[in-house]
PQR file of N, CA, C, O and H, with PARSE charges and radii, in Angstrom:
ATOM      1  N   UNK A   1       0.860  -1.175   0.000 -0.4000 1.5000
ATOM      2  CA  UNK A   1       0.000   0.000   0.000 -0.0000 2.0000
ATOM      3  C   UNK A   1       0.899   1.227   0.000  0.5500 1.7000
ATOM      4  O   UNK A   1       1.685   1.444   0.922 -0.5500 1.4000
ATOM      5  N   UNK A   2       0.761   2.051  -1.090 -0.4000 1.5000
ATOM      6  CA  UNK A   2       1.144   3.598  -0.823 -0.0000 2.0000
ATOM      7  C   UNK A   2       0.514   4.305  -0.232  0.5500 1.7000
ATOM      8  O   UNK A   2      -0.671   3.969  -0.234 -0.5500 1.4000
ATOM      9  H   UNK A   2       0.123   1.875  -1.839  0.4000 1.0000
ATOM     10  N   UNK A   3       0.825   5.582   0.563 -0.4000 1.5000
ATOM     11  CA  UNK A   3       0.421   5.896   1.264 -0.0000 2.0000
ATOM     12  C   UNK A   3       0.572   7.444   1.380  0.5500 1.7000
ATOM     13  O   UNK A   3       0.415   8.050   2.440 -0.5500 1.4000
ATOM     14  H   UNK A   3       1.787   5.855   0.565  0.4000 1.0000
ATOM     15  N   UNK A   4       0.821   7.897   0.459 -0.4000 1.5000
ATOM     16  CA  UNK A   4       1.027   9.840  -0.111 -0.0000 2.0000
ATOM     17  C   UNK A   4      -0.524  10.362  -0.549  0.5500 1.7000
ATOM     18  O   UNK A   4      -0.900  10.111  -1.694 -0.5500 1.4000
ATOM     19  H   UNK A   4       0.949   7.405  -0.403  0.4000 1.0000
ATOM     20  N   UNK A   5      -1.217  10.928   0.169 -0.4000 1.5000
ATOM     21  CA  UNK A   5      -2.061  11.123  -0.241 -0.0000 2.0000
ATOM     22  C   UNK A   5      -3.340  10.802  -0.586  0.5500 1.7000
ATOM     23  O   UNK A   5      -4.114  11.079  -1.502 -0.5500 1.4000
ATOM     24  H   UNK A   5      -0.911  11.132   1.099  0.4000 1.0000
ATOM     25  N   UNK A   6      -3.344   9.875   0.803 -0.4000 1.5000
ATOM     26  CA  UNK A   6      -4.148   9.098   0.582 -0.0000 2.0000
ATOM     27  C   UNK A   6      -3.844   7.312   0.531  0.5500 1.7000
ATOM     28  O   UNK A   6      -2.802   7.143  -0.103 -0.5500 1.4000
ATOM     29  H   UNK A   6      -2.715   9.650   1.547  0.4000 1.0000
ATOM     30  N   UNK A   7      -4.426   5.984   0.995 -0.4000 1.5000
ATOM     31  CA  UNK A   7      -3.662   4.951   0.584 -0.0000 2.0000
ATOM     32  C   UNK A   7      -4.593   4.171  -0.427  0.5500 1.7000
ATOM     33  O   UNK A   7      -5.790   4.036  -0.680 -0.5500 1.4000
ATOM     34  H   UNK A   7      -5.272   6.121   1.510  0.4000 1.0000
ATOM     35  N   UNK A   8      -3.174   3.671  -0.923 -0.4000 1.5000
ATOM     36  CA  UNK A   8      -3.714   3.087  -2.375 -0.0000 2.0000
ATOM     37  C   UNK A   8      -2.975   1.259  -2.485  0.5500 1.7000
ATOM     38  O   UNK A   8      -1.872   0.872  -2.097 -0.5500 1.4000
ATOM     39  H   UNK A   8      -2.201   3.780  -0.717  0.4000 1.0000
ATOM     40  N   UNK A   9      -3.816   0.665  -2.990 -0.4000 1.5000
ATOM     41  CA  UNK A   9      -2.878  -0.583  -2.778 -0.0000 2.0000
ATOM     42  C   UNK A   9      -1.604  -0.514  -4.516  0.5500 1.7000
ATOM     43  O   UNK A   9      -2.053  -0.225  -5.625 -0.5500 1.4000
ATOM     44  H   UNK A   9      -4.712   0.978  -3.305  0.4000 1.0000
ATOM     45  N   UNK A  10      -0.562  -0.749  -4.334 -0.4000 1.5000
ATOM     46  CA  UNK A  10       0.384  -0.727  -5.039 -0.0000 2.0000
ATOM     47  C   UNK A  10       0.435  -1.815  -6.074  0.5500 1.7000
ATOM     48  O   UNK A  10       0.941  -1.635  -7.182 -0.5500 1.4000
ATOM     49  H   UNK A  10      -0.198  -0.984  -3.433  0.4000 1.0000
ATOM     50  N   UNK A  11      -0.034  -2.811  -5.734 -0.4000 1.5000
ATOM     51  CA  UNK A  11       0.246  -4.189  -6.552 -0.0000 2.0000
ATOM     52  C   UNK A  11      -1.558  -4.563  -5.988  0.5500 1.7000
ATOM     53  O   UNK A  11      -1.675  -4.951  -4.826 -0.5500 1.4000
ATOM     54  H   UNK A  11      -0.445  -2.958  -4.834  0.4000 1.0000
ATOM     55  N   UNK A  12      -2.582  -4.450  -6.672 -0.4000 1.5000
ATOM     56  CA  UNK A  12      -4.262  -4.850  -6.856 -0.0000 2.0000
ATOM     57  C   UNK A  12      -4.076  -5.867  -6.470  0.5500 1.7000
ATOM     58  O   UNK A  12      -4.008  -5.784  -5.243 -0.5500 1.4000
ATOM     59  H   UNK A  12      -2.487  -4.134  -7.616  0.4000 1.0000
ATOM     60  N   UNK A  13      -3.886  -7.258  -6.924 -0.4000 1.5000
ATOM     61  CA  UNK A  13      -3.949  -8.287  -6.921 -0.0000 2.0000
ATOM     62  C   UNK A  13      -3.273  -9.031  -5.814  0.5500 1.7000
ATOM     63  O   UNK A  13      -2.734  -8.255  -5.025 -0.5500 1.4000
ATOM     64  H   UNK A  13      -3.941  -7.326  -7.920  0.4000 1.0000
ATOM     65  N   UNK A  14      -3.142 -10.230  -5.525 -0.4000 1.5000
ATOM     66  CA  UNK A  14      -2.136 -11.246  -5.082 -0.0000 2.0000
ATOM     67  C   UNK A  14      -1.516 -11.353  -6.490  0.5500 1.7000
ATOM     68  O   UNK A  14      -1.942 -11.251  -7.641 -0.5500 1.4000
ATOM     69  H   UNK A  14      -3.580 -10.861  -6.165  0.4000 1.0000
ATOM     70  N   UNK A  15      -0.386 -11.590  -5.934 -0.4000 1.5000
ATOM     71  CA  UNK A  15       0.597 -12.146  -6.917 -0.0000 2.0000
ATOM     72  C   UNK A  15       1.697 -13.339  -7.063  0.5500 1.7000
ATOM     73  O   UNK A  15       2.409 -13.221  -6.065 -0.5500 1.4000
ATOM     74  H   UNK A  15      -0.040 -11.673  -5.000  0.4000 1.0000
ATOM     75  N   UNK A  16       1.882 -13.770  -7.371 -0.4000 1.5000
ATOM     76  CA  UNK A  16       2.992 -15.242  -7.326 -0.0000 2.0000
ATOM     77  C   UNK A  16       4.347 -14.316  -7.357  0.5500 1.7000
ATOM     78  O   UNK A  16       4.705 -13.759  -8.395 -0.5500 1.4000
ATOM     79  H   UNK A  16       1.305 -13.866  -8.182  0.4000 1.0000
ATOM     80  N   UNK A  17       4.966 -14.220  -6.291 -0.4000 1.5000
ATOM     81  CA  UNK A  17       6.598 -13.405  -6.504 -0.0000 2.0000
ATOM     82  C   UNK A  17       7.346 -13.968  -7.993  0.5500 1.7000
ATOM     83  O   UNK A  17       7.858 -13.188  -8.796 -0.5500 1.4000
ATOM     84  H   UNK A  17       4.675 -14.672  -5.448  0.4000 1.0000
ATOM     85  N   UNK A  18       7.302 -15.364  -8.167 -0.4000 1.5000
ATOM     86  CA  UNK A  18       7.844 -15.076  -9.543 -0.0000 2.0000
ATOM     87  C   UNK A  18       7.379 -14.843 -10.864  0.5500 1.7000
ATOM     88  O   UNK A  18       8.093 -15.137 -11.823 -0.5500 1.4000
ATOM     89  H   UNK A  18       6.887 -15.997  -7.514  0.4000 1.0000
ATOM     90  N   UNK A  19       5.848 -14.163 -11.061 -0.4000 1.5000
ATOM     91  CA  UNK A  19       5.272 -13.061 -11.575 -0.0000 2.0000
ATOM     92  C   UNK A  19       5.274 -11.813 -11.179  0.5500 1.7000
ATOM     93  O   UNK A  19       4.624 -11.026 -11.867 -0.5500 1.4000
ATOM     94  H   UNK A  19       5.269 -13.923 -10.282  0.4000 1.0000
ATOM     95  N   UNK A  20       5.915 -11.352 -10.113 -0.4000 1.5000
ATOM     96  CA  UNK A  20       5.568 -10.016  -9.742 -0.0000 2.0000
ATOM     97  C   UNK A  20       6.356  -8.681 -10.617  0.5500 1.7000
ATOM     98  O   UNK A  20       7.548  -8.373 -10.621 -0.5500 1.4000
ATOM     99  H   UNK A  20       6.444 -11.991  -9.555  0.4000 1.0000
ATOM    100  N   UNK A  21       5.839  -8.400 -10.935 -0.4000 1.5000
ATOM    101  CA  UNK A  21       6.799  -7.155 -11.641 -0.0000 2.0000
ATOM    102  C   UNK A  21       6.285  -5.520 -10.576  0.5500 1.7000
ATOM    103  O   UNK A  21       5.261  -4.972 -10.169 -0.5500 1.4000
ATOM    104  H   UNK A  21       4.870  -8.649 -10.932  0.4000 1.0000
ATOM    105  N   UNK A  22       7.734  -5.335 -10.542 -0.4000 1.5000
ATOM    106  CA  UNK A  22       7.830  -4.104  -9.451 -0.0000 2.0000
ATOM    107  C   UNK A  22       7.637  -2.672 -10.043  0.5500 1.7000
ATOM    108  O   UNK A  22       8.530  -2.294 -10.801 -0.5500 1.4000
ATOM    109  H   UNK A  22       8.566  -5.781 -10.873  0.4000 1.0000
ATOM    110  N   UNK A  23       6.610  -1.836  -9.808 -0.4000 1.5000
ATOM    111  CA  UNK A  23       7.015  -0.152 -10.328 -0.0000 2.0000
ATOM    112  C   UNK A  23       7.396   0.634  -8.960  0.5500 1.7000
ATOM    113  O   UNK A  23       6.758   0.638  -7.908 -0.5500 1.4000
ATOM    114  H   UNK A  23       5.884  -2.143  -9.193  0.4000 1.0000
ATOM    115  N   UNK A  24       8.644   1.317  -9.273 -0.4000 1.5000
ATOM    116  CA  UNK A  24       8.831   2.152  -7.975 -0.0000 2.0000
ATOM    117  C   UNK A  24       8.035   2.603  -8.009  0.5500 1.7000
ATOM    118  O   UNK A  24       7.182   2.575  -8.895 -0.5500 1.4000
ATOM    119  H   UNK A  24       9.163   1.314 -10.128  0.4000 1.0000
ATOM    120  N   UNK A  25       8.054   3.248  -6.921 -0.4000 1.5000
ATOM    121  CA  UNK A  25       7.214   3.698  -5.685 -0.0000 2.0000
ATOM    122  C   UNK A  25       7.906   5.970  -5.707  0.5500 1.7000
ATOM    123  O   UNK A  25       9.034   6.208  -5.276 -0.5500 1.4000
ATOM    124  H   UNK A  25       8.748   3.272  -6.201  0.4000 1.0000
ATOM    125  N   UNK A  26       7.401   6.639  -6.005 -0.4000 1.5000
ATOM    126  CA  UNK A  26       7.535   7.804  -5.827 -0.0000 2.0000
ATOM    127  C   UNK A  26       7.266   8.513  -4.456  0.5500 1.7000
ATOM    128  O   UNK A  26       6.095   8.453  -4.080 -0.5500 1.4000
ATOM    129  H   UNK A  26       6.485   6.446  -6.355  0.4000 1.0000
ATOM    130  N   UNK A  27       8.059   9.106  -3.728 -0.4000 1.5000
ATOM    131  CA  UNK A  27       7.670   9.431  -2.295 -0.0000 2.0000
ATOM    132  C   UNK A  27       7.334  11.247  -2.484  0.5500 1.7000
ATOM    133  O   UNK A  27       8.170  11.978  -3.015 -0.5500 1.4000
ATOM    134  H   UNK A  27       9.010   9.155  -4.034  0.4000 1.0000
ATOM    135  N   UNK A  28       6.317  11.646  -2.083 -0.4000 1.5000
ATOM    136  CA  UNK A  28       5.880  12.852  -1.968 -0.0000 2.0000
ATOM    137  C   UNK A  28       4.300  12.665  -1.361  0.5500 1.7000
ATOM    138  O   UNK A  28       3.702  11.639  -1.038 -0.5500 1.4000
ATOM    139  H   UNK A  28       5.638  11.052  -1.651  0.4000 1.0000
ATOM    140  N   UNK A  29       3.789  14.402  -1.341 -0.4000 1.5000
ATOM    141  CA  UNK A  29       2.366  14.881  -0.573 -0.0000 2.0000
ATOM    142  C   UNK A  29       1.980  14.248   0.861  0.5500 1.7000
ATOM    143  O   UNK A  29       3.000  14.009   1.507 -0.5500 1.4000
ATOM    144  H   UNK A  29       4.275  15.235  -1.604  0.4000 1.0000
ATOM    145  N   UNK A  30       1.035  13.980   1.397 -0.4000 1.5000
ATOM    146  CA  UNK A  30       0.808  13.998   2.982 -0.0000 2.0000
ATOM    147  C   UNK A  30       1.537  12.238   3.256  0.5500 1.7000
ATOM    148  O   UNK A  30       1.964  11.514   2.356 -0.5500 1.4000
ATOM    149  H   UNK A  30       0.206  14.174   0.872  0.4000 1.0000
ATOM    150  N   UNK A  31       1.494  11.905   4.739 -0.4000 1.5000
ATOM    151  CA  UNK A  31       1.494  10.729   4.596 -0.0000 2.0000
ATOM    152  C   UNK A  31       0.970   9.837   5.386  0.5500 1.7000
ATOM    153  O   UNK A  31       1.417   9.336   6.417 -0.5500 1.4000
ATOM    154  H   UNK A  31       1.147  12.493   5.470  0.4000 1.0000
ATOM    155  N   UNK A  32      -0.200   9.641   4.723 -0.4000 1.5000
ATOM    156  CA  UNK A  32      -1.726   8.922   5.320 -0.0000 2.0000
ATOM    157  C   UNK A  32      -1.206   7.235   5.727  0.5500 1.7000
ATOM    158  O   UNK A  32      -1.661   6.142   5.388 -0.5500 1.4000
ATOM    159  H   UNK A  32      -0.563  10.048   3.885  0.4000 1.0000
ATOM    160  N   UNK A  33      -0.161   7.595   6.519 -0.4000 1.5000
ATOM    161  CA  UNK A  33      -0.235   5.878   7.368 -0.0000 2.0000
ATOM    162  C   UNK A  33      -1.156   5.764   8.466  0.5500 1.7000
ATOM    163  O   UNK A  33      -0.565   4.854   9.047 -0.5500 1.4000
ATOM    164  H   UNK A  33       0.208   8.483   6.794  0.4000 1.0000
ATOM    165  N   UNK A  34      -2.324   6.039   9.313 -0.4000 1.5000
ATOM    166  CA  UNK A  34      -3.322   5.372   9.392 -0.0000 2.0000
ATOM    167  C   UNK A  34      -4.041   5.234   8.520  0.5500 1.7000
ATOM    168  O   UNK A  34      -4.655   4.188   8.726 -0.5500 1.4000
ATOM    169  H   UNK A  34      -2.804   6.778   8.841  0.4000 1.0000
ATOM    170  N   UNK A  35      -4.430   5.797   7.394 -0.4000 1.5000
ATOM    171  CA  UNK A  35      -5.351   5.423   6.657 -0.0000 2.0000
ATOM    172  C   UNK A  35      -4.407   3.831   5.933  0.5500 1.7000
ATOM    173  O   UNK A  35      -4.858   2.728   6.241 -0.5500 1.4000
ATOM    174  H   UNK A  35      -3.931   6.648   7.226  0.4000 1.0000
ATOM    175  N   UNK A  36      -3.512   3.895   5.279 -0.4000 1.5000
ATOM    176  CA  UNK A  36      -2.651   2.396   5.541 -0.0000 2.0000
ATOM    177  C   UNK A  36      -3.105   1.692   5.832  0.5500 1.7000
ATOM    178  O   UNK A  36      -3.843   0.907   5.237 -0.5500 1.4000
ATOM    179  H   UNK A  36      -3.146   4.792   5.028  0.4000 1.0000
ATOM    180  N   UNK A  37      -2.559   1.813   7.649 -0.4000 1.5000
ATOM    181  CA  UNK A  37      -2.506   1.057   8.310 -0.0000 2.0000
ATOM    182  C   UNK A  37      -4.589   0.364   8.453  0.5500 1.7000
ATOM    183  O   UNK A  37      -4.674  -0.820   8.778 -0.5500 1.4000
ATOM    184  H   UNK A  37      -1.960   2.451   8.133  0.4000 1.0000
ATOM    185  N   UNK A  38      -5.556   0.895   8.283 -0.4000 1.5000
ATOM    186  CA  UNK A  38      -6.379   0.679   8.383 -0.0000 2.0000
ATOM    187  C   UNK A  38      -6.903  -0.273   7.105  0.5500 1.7000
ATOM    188  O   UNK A  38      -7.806  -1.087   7.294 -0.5500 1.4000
ATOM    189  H   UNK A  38      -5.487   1.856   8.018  0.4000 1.0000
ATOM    190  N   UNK A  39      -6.323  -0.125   5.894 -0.4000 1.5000
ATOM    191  CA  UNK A  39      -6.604  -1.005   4.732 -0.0000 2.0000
ATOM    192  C   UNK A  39      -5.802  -1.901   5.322  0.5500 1.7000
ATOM    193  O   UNK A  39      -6.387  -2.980   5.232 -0.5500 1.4000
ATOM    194  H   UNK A  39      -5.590   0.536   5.740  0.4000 1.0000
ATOM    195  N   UNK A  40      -4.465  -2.087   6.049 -0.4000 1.5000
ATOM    196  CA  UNK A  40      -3.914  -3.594   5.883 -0.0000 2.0000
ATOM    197  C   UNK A  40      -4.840  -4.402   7.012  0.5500 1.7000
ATOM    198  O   UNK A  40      -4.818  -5.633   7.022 -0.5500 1.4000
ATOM    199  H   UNK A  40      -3.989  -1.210   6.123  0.4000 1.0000
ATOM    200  N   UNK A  41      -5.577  -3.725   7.873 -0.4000 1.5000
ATOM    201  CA  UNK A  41      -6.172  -4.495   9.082 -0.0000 2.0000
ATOM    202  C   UNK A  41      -7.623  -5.059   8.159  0.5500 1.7000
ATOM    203  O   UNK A  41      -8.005  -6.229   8.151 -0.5500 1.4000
ATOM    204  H   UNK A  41      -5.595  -2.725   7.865  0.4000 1.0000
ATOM    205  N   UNK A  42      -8.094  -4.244   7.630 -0.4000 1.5000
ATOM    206  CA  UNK A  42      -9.268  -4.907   6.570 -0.0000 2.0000
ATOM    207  C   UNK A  42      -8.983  -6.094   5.893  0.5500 1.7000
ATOM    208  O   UNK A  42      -9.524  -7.192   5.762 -0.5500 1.4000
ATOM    209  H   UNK A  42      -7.784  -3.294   7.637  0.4000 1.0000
ATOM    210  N   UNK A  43      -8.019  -5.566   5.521 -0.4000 1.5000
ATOM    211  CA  UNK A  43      -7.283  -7.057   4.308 -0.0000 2.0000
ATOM    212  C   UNK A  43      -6.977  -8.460   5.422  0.5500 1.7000
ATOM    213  O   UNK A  43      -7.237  -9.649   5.240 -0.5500 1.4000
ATOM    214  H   UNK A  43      -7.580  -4.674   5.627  0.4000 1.0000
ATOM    215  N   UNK A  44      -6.475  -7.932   6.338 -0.4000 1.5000
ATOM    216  CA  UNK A  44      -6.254  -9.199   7.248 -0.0000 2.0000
ATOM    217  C   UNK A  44      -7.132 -10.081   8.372  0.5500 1.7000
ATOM    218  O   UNK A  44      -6.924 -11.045   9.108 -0.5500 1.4000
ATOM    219  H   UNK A  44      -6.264  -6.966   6.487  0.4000 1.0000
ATOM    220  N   UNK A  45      -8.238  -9.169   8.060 -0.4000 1.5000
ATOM    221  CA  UNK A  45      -9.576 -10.034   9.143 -0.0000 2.0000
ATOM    222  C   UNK A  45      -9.844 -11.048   8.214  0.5500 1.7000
ATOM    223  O   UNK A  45      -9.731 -10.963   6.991 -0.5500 1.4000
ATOM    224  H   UNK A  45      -8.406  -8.386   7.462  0.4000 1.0000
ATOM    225  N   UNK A  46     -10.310 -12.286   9.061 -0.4000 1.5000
ATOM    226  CA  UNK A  46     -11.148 -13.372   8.364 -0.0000 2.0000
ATOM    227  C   UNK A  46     -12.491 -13.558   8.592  0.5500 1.7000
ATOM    228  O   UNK A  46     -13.014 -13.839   9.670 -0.5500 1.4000
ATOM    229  H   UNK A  46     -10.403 -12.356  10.055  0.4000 1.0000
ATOM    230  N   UNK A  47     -13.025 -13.389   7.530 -0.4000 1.5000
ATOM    231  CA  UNK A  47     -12.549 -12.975   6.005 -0.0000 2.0000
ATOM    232  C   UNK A  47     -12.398 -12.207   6.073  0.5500 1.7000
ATOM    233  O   UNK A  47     -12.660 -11.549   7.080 -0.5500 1.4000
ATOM    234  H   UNK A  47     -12.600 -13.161   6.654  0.4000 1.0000
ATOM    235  N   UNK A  48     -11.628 -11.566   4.567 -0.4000 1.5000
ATOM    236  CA  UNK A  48     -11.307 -12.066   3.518 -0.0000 2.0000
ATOM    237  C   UNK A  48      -9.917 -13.369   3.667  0.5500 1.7000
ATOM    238  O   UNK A  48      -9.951 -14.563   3.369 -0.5500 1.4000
ATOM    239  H   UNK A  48     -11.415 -12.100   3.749  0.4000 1.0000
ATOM    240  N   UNK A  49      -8.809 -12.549   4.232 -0.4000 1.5000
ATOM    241  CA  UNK A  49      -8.200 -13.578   4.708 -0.0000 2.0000
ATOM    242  C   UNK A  49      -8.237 -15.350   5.192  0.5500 1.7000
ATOM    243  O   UNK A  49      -9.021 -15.659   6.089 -0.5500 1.4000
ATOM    244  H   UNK A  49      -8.781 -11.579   4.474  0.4000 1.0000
ATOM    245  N   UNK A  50      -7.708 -16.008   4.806 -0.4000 1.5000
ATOM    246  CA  UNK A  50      -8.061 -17.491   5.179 -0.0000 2.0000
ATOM    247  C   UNK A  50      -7.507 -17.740   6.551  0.5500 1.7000
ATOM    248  O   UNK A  50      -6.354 -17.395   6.810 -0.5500 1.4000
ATOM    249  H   UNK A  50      -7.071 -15.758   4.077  0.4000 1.0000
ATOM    250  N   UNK A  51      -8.542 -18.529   7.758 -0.4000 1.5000
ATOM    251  CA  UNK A  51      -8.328 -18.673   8.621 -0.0000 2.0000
ATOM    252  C   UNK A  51      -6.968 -19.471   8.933  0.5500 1.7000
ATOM    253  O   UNK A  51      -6.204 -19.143   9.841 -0.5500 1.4000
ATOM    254  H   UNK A  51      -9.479 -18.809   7.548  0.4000 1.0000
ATOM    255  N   UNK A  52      -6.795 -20.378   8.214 -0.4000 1.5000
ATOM    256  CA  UNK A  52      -5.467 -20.857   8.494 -0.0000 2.0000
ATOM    257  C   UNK A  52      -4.137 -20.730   7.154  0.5500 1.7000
ATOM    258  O   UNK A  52      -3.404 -21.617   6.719 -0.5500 1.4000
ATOM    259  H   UNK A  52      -7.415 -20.645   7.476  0.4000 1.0000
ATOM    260  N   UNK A  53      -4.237 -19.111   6.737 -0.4000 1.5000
ATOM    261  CA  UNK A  53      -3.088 -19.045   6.372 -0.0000 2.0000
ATOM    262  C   UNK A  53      -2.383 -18.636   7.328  0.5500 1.7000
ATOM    263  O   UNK A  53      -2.677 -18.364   8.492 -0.5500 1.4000
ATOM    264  H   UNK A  53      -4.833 -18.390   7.090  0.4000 1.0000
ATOM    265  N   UNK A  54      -0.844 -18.586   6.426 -0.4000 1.5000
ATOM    266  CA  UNK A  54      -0.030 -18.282   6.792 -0.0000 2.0000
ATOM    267  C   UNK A  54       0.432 -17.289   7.152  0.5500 1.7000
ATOM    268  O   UNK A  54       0.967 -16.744   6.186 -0.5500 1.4000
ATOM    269  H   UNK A  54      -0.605 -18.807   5.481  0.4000 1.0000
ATOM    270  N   UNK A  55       0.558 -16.573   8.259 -0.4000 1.5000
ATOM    271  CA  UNK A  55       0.935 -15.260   8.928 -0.0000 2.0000
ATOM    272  C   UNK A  55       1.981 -14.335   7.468  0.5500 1.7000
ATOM    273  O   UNK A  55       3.005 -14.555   6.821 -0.5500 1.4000
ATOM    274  H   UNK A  55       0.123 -17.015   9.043  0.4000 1.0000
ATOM    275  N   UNK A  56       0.957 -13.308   7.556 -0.4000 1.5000
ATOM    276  CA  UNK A  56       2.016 -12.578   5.826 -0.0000 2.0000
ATOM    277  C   UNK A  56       3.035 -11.810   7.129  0.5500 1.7000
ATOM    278  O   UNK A  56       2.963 -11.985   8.346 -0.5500 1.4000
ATOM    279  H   UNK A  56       0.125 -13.129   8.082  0.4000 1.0000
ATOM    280  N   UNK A  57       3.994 -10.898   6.312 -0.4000 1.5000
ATOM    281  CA  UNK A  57       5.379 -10.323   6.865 -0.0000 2.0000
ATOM    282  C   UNK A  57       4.720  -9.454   6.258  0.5500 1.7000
ATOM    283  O   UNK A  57       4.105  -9.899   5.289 -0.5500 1.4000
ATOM    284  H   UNK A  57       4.052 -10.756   5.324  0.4000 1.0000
ATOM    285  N   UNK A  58       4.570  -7.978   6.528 -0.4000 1.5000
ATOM    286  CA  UNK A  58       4.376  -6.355   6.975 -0.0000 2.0000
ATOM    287  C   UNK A  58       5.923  -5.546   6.882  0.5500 1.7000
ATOM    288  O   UNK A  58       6.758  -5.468   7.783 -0.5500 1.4000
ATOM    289  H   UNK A  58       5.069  -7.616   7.315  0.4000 1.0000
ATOM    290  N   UNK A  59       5.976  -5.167   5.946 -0.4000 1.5000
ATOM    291  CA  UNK A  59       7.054  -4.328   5.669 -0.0000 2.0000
ATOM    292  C   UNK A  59       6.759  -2.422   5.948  0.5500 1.7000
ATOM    293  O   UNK A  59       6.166  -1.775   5.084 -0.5500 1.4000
ATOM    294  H   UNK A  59       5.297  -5.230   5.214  0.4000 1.0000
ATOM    295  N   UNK A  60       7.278  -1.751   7.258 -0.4000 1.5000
ATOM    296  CA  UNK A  60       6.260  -0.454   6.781 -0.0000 2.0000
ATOM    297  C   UNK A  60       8.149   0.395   6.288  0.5500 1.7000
ATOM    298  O   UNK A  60       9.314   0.185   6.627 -0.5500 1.4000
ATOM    299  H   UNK A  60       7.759  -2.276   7.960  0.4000 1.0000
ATOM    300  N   UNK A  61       7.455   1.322   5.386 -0.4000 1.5000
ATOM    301  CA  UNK A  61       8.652   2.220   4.769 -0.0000 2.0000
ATOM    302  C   UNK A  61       8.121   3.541   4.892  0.5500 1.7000
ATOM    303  O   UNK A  61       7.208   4.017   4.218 -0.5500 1.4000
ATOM    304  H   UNK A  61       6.509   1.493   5.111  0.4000 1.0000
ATOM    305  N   UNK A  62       8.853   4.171   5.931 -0.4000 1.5000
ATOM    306  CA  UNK A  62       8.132   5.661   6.128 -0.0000 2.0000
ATOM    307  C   UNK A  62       8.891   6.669   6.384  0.5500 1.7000
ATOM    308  O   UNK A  62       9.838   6.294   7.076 -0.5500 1.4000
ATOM    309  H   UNK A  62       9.595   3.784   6.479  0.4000 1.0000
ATOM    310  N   UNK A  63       8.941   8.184   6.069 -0.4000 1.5000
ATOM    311  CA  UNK A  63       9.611   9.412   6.375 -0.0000 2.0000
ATOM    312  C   UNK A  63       9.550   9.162   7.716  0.5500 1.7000
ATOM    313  O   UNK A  63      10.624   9.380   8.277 -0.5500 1.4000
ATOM    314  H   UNK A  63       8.172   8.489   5.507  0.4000 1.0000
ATOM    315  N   UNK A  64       8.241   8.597   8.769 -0.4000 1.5000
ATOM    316  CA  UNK A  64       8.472   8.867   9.931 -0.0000 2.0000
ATOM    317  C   UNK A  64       7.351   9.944  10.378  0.5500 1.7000
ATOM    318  O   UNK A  64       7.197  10.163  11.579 -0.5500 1.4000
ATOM    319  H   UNK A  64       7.368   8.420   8.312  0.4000 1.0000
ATOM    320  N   UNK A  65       6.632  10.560   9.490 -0.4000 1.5000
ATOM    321  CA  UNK A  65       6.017  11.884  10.022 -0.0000 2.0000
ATOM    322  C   UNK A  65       4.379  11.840   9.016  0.5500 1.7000
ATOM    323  O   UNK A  65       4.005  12.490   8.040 -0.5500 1.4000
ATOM    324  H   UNK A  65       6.757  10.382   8.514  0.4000 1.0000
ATOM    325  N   UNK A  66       3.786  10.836   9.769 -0.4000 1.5000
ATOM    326  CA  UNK A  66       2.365  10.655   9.740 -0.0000 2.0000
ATOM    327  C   UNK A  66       1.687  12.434   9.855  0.5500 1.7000
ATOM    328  O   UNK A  66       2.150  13.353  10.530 -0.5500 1.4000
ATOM    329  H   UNK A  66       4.090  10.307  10.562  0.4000 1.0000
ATOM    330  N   UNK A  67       0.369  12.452   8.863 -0.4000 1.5000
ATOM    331  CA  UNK A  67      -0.222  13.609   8.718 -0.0000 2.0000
ATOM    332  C   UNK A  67      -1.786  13.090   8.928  0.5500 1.7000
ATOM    333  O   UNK A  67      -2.834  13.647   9.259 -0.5500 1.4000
ATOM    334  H   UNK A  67      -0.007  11.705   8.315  0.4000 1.0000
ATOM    335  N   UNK A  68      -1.519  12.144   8.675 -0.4000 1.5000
ATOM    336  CA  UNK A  68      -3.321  11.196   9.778 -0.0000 2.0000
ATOM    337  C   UNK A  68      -3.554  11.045  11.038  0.5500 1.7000
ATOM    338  O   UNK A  68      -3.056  11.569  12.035 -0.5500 1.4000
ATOM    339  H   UNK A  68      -0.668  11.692   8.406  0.4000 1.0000
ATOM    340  N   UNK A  69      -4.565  10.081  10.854 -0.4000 1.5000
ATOM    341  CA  UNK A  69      -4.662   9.699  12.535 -0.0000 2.0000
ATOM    342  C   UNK A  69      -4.279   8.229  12.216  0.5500 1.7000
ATOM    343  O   UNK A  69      -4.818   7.270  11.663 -0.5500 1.4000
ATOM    344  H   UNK A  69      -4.969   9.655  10.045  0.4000 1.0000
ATOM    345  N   UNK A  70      -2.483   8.639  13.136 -0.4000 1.5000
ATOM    346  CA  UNK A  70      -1.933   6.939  13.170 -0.0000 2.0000
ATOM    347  C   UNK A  70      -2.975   6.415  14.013  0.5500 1.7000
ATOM    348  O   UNK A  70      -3.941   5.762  13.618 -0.5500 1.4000
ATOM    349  H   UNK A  70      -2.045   9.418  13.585  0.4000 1.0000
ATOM    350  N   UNK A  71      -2.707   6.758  15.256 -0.4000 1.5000
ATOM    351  CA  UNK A  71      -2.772   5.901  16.199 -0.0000 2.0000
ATOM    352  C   UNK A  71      -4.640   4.905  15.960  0.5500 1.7000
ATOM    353  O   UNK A  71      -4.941   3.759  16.295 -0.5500 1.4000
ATOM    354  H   UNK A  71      -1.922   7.288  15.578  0.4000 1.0000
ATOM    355  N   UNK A  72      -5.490   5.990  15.269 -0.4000 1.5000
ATOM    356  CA  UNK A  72      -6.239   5.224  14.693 -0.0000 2.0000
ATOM    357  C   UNK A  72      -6.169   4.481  14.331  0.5500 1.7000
ATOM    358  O   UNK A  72      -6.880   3.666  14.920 -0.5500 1.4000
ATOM    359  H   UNK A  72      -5.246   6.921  14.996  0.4000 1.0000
ATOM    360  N   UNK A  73      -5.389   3.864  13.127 -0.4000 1.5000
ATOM    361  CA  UNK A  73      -5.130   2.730  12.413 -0.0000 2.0000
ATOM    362  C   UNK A  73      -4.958   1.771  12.999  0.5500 1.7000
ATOM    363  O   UNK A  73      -4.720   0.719  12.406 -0.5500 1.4000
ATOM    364  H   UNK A  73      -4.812   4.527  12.648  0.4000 1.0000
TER
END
């Protein structure tokens, strides 16, 4: 998920890593990590999520200087 302005998911789909093709990522405008952080908690309730997958890994990449409401998220 990007997260400038709003969050947006970066890659729509699931993807098989050895299909994934990468577009950087441009960093500028506000930076809506609760709003983020609130799409990845959606994505991870079950459902949609499968009850017995596999725990995903959460990568966050940030300036550091949230313009939302983190602690919301």
């Amino acid at each position: 998920i990007t997260f400038a302005d709003g969050a947006h998911w970066h890659i729509e789909q699931p993807t098989p890593a050895a299909e994934l093709r990468w577009t950087d990522v441009k960093a500028g405008g506000h930076t809506d990590m609760g709003t983020a952080l609130r799409q990845v908690a959606e994505a991870l309730k079950t459902p949609p999520m499968l009850e017995r997958a596999v725990s995903p890994v959460l990568v966050l990449v940030t300036d550091g200087h949230h313009t939302d409401d983190f602690e919301g998220g």
